[in-house]
C-alpha positions as CSV (number, residue, x, y, z in Angstrom):
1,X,0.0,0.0,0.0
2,X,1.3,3.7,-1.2
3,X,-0.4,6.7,-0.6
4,X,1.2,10.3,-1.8
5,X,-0.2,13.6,-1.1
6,X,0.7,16.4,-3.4
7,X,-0.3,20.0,-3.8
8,X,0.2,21.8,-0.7
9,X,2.3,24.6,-1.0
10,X,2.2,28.4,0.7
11,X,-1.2,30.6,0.1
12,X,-3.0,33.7,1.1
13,X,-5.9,33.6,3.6
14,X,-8.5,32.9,1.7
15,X,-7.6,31.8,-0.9
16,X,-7.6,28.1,-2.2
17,X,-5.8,24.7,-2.9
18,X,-6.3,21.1,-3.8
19,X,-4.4,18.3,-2.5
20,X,-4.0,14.8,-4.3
21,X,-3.3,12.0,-2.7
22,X,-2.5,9.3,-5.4
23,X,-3.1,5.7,-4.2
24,X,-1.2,1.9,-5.4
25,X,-1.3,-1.5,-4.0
26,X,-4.6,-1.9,-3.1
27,X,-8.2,-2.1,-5.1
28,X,-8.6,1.7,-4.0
29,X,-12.6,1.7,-5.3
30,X,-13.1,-0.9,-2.4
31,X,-11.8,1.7,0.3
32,X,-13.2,4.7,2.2
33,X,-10.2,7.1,2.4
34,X,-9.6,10.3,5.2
35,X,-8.0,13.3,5.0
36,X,-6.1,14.1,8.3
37,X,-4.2,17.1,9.2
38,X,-1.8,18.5,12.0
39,X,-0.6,21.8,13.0
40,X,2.2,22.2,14.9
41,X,2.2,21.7,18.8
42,X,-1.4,19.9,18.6
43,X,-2.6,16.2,18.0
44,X,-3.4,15.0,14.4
45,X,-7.2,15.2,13.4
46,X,-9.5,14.0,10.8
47,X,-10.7,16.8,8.2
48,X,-12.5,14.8,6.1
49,X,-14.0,11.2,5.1
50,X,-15.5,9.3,1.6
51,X,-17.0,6.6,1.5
52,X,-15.6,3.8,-1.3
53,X,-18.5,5.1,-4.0
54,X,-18.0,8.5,-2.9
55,X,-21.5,8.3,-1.9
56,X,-21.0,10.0,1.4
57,X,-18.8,12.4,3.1
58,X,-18.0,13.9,6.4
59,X,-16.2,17.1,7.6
60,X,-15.0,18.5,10.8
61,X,-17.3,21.2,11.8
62,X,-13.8,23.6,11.1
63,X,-13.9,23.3,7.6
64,X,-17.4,22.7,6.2
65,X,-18.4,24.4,3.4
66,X,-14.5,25.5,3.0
67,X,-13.3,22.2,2.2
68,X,-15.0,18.9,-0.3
69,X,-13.0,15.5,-0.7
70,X,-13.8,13.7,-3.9
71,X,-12.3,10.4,-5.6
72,X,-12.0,9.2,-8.6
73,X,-11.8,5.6,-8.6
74,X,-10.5,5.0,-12.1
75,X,-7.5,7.3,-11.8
76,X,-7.2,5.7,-7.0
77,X,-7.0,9.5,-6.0
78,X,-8.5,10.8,-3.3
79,X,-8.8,14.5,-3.5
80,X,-9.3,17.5,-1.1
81,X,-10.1,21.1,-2.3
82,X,-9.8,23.7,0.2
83,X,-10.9,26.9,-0.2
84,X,-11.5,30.1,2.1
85,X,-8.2,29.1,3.4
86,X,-7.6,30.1,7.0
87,X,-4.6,31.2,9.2
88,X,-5.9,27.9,11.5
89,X,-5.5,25.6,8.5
90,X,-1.7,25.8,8.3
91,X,-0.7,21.7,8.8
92,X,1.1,19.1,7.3
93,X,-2.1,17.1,5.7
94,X,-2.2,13.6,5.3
95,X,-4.1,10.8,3.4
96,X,-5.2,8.1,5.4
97,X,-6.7,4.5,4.0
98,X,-8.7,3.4,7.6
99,X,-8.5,-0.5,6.9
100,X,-5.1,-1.6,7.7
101,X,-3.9,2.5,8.9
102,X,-2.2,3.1,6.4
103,X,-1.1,6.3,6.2
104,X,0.9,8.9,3.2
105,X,4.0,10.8,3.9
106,X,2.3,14.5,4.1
107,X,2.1,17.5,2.3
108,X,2.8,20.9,4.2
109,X,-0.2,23.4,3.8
110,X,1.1,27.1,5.1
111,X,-1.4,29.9,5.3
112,X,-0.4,33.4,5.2
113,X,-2.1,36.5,6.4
């Protein structure tokens, strides 16, 4: 199982980004996928789920109707765009698969005022 985020970077408050998380060794359509996140100084949290279908999602209170995850199962990505961006959002983000805990390596997200 691989998991790598992409497309964090440094932007503006409020402005916007969308992070990839590109997914191999597993049947990814058969998998809900997370989006975690942590700031420094404080514990890791969950930002955002999707079901396998993509049927059905869930958002910390923080970031809805800021942020959407999406999938697209043909290409096993797992996306997360993030708009109305925040001081409070700067974090390293991660992708998480659930089953097994697999986890990627991060992507930095760094908001500026």
């Amino acid at each position: 199982v691989q998991l790598v985020e992409s497309g964090g970077g440094l932007v503006q408050s409020g402005g916007s980004l969308r992070l990839s998380c590109a997914a191999s060794g597993f049947t990814f359509r058969r998998y809900a996928m997370s989006w975690y996140r942590q700031a420094p100084g404080k514990e890791r949290e969950l930002v955002a789920v999707i079901t396998s279908s993509g049927g059905t999602t869930n958002y910390v209170d923080s970031v809805k109707g800021r942020f959407t995850i999406s999938r697209d199962n043909a290409k096993s990505t797992v996306y997360l765009e993030m708009n109305s961006l925040k001081l409070e959002d700067t974090a390293v983000y991660y992708c998480h698969r659930d089953f097994g805990d697999y986890w990627g390596q991060g992507t930095q997200v760094t908001v500026s005022s």
